[in-house]
N, C-alpha and C positions, 0 to 999 in steps of 0.2 A: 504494500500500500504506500503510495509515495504520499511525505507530507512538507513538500512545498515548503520545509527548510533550507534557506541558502544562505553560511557562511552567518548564521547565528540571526537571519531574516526570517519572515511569515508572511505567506501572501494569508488574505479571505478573502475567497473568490466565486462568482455563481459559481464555477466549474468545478472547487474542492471544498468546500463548505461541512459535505460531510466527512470528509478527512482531518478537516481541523477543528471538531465541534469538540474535541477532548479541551480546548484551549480554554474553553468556559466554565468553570471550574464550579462547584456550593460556595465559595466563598471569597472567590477574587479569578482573575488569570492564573492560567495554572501554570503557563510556561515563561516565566517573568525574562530568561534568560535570551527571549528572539524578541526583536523587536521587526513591529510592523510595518515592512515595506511598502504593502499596497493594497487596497481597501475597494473592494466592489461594494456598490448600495448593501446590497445582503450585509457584508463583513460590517460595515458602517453602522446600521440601526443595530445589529443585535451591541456590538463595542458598548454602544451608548446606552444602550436599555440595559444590560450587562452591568455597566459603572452606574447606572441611575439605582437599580434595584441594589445594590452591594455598596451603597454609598462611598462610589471610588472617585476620587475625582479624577478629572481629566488630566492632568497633571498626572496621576500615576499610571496610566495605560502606556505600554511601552512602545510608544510609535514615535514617528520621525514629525518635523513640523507641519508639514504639508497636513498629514492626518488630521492633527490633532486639531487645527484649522476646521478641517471639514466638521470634528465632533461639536466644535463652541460657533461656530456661526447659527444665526437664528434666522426664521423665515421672512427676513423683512431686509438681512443681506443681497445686495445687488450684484451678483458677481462679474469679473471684469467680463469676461469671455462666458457663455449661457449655456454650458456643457453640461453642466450640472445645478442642480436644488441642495439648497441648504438644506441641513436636516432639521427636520420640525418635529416637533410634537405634538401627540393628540392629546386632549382631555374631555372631549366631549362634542353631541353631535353640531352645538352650536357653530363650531369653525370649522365643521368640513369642507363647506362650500368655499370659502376664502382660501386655505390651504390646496383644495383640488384647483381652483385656478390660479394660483400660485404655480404649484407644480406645471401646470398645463402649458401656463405664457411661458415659463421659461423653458420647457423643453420643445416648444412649438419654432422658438427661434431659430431651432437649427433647422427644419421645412420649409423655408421660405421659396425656396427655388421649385417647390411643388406649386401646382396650378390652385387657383383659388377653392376649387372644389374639393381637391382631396386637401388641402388644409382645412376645411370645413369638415369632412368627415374623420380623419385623424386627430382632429380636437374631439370629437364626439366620442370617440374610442377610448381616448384619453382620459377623458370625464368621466365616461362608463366606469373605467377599470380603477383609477383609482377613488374616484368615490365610493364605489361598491368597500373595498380592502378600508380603507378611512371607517366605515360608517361599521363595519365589523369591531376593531378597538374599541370602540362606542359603545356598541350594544351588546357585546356577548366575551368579551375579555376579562372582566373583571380584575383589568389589572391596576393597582394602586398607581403605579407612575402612569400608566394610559399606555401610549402607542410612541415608538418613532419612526419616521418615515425618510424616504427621501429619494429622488431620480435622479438619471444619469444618459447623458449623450455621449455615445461613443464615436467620432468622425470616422476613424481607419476599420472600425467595422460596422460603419453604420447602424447601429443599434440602438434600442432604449432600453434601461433595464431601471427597474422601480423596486422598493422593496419595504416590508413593513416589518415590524418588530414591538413585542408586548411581554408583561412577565405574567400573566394570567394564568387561566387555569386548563384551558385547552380543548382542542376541540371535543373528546372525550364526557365532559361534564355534562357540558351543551346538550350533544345529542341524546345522551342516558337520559334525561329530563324526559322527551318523548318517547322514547326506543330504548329500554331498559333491555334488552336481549342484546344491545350494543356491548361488547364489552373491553374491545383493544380500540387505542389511537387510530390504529392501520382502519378499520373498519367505521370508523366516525369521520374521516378526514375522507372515506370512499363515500360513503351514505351522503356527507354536506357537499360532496361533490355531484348529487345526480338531479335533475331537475326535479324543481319545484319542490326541494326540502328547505327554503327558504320562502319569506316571506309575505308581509303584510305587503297593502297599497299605499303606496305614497308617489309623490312627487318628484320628479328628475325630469332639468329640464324645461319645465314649465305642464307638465303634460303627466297625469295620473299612469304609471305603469302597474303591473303584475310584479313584486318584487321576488319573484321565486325561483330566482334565475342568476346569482349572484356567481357562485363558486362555476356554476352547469356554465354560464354564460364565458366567463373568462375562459375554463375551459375550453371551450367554442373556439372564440377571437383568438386564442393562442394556436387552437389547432388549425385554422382558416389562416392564421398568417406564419406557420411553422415555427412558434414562438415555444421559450421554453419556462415550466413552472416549476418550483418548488414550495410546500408546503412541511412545514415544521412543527407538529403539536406535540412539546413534551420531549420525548424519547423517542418518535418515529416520524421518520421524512418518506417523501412522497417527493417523487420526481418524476416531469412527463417533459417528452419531447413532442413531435408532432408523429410520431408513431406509434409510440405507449407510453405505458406506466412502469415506474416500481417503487417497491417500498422498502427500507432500509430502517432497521433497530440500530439506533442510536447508543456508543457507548459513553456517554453521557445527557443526562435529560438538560433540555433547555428551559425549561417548566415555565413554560406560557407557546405563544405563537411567530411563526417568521412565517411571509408566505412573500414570495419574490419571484420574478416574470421578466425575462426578456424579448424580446421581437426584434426583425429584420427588417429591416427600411424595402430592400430589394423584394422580399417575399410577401409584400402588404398590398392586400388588395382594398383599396381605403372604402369599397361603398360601406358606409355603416348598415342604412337601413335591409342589404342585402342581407348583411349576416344577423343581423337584428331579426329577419327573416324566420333565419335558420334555427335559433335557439326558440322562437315562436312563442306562442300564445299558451297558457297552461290548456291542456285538450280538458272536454267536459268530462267531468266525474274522477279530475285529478286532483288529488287532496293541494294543501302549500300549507308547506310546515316553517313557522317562524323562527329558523336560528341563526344564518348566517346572511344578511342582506348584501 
């Protein structure tokens, strides 16, 4: 198992994450002796949720300047160059909508060279996916510091990658509330994954939707634009590409939620309301179970 030590370095990265989840320790960093070369969204929220939950300050986390930058900027930071969102924090549903356009303008600046229309539906995409993950922290995390969040433009791979991070209680608790025959991660993190095990009606948008479609729906968008997901509750991850699934036991639990999404500029087919299509309407006589929006 390679672990992305080099020369007394650590990368976190969407691509090894679960190779270096040992580094997150019950009571601090477990591996004080590498210091943090380089920090994907993922690697960034959990750091911080990490030092928030273990009352570590940023000062003790063993990274280079640049990181540690990224961890104390706040969402009202203007960065020079629009590659990146500061990381923010959640604490309730009041500021999702200012935080999802937040994230949204500034990762939209790197599209400009797209035609007016597919910047019209790539913001909507945008909105979708991370208001949905925002409005989760919210409603079903029950974690004391809330959520952190934060995006990321990659030019040389054209990419977005988005990531959230909570120290809650995971998806597990959630679903057992409805589905008491639920009884592993792996199998609560597949159930919030299949339509219409999520929610009430509300508003997105301006326009009353079916919210039953949260996890199913990203799902969707990811596999329609060959994006990749990772979801974190506790001790088990969940990784899907635009082919499959797997699930992987965690040999350390991160006890709460990470759930983190990349896509490819090249593989995006921006109509929204196509694949809004696709994830469709709950059919008649389909229940919609309120846990993860």
């Amino acid at each position: 198992m390679p672990n992305y030590r080099y020369n007394g370095t650590l990368e976190l990265k969407f691509s090894n994450i679960q190779d270096q989840i040992d580094f997150f320790s019950e009571l601090g960093f477990s591996d004080m002796d590498s210091d943090i070369s380089w920090s994907d969204p993922i690697g960034t929220v959990m750091l911080k949720a990490h030092a928030e939950a273990h009352e570590i300050t940023i000062d003790a986390i063993p990274c280079n300047s640049y990181m540690r930058n990224m961890l104390t900027l706040g969402i009202d930071y203007i960065p020079t160059k629009p590659t990146y969102t500061p990381i923010v924090q959640i604490k309730g549903r009041h500021q999702t909508e200012y935080i999802r356009d937040s994230l949204t303008s500034t990762i939209m600046k790197n599209f400009s060279a797209l035609t007016e229309s597919f910047q019209i539906d790539l913001r909507r995409y945008l909105n979708y996916m991370f208001s949905e993950l925002l409005n989760n922290v919210s409603d079903h995390s029950f974690s004391d510091i809330g959520g952190f969040a934060m995006a990321q433009y990659y030019e040389t791979h054209r990419k977005v990658q988005f990531a959230i991070a909570d120290k809650g209680c995971g998806f597990l608790a959630n679903i057992q509330a409805k589905f008491p025959e639920i009884q592993t991660e792996e199998d609560a993190i597949l159930k919030a994954m299949q339509k219409a095990v999520t929610a009430s009606k509300n508003y997105v948008y301006g326009q009353t939707r079916n919210a039953g479609f949260g996890l199913f729906a990203l799902e969707t968008i990811l596999k329609y634009s060959n994006g990749n997901l990772i979801i974190i509750s506790n001790d088990t991850m969940l990784k899907m590409d635009s082919s499959n699934k797997t699930i992987h036991k965690l040999p350390v639990s991160w006890n709460g939620v990470v759930v983190a999404f990349e896509f490819f500029e090249e593989n995006t087919n921006y109509n929204f309301e196509q694949i809004q299509r696709i994830w469709g309407a709950v059919e008649e006589g389909e229940e919609e179970d309120d846990f993860f929006l």
